[in-house]
N, C-alpha and C positions, 0 to 999 in steps of 0.2 A: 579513588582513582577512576578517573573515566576513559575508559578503554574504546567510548563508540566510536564507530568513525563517520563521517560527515558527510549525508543526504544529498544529492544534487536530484534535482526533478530534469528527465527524459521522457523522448516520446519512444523509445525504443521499448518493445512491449519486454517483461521480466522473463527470465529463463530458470528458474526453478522456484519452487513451492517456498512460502512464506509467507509474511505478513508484508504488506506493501503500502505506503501513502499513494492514491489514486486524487487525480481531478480531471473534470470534463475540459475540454478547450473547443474555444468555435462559437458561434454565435447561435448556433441554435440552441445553446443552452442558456436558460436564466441563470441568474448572480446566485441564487442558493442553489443549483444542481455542477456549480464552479467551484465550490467551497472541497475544500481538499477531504478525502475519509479515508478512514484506512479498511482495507479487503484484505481477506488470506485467498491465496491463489492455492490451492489443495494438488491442482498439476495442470501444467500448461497449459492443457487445450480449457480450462476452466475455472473458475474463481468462485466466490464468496463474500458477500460484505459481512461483517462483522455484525450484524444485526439477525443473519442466517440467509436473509436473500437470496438468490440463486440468478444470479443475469446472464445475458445469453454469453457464446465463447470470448475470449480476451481479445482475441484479434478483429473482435467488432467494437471495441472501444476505442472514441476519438480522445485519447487524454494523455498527460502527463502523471509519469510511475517514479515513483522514489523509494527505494529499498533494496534489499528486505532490513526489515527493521530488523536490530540484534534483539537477543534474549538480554532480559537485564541480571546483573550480575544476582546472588546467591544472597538474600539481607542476610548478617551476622548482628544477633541480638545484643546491642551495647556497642555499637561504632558508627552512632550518631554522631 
């Protein structure tokens, strides 16, 4: 059963901790710093990319947020 529910990309910065699809927009970014990644945001005033990174606060990012991503459900071994 897939219970997730469906991504839409915003420039409205996220309002609680999670994991979030991030991408820059604008022209002053090259085509590979445009490519969408995912970041955990630990708390508002600040974020994370998933690599450990540490970039400066969230409200200095020009980009598009999609999230937070759900947790995926619980595997049950044999319900392949």
């Amino acid at each position: 059963m897939n219970s997730h529910k469906l991504l839409r990309w915003t420039a409205e910065l996220p309002t609680k901790p999670g994991w979030y699809w991030f991408k820059f927009v604008g022209v002053d970014y090259t085509p590979q710093d445009r490519k969408p990644q995912i970041v955990e945001i630990k708390a508002i005033a600040g974020l994370r990319f998933c690599d450990g990174r540490l970039p400066n606060e969230i409200k200095a990012w020009p980009g598009h947020w999609a999230g937070p991503i759900a947790k995926p459900e619980a595997f049950n071994k044999g319900s392949e």
